[in-house]
C-alpha positions as a LaTeX table, in Angstrom:
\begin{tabular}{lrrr}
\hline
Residue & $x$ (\AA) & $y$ (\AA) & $z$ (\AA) \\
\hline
Unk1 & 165.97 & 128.59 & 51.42 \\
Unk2 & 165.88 & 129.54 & 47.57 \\
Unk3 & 163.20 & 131.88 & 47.18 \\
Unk4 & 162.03 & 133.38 & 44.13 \\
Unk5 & 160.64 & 136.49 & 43.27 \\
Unk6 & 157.04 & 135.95 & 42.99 \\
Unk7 & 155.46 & 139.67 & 41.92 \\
Unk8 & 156.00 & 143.06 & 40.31 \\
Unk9 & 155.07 & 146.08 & 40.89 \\
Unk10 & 153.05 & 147.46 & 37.50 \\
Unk11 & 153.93 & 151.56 & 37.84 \\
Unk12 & 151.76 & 153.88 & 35.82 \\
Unk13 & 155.21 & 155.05 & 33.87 \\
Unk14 & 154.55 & 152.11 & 32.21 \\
Unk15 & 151.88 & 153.35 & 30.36 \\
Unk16 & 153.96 & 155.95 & 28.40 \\
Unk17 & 156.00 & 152.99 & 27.26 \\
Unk18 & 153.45 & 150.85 & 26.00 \\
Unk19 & 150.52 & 153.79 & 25.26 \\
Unk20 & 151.45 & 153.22 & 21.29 \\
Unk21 & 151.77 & 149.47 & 21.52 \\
Unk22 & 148.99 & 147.33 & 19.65 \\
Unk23 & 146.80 & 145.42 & 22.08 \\
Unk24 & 148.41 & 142.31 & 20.90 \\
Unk25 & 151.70 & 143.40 & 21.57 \\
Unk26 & 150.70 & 145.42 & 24.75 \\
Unk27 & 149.68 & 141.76 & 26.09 \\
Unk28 & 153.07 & 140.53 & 24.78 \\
Unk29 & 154.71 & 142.89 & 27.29 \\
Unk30 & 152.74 & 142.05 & 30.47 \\
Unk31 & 153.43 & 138.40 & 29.45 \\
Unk32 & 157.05 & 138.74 & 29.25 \\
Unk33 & 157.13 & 140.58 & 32.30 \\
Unk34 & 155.76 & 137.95 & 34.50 \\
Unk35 & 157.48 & 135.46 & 32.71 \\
Unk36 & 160.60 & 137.27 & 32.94 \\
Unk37 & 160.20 & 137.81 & 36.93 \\
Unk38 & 159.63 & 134.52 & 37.38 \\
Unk39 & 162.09 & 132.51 & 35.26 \\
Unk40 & 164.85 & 135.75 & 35.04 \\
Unk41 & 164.66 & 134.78 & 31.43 \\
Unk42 & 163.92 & 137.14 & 28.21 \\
Unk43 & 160.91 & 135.29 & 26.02 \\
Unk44 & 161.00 & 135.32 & 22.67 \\
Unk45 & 159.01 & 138.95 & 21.36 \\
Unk46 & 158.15 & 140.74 & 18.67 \\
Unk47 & 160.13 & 143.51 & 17.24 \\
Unk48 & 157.20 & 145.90 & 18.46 \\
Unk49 & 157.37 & 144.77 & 22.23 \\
Unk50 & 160.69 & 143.89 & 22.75 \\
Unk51 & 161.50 & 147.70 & 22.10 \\
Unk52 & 158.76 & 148.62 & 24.67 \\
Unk53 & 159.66 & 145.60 & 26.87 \\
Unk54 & 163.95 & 147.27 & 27.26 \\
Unk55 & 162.80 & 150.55 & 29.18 \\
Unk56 & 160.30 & 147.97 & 31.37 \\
Unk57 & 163.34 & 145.61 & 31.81 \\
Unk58 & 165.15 & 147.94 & 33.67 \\
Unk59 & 162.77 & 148.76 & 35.82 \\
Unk60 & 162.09 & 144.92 & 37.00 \\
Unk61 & 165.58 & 144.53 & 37.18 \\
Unk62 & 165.83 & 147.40 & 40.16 \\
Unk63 & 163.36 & 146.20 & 41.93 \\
Unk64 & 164.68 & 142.18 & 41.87 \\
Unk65 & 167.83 & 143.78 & 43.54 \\
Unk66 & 165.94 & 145.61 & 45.86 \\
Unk67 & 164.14 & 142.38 & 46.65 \\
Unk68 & 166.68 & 140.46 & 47.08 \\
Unk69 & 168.37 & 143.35 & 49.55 \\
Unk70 & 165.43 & 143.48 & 51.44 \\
Unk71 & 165.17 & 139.71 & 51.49 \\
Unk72 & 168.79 & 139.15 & 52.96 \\
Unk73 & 168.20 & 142.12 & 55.83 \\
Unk74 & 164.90 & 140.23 & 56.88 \\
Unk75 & 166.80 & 136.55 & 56.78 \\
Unk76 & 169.70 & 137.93 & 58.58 \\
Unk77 & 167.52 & 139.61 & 61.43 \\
Unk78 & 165.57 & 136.60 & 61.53 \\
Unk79 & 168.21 & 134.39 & 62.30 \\
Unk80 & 169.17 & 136.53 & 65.11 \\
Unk81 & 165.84 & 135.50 & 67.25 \\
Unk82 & 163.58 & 138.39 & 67.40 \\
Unk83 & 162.72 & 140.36 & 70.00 \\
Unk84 & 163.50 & 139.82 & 73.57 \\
Unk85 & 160.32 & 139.52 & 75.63 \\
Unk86 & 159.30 & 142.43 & 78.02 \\
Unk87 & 159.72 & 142.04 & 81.41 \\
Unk88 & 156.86 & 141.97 & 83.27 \\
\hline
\end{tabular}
């Protein structure tokens, strides 16, 4: 199964990043962030935001590989069957 990372976690670091952004290019960052979480693809940004969005970047790309780690340990115990039942 090919899943895709659907979500990101918006930490409160971010604001330091983006506290001296315009609010144009503030919503230029969010917008690149979930576009860039869900097609793993950089969108085209202004000078202003793609600054801000590099120190953001990072940050999403830690937590994909986390993801994906914790997404392989949970198919791989999966496949194993569960739990046995109790006895009774």
């Amino acid at each position: 199964m090919n899943e895709k990372k659907r979500s990101f976690v918006m930490y409160t670091d971010f604001i330091e990043r983006t506290n001296a952004l315009s609010d144009a290019a503030f919503r230029e960052v969010v917008a690149a962030a979930c576009h860039y979480t869900e097609f793993e693809q950089l969108p085209e940004l202004s000078t202003e935001a793609a600054i801000a969005f590099q120190f953001i970047k990072v940050t999403l790309d830690k937590d994909r590989v986390k993801w994906e780690a914790i997404t392989e340990r949970n198919r791989t115990n999966g496949s194993k069957g569960g739990r046995p039942p109790k006895p009774k």
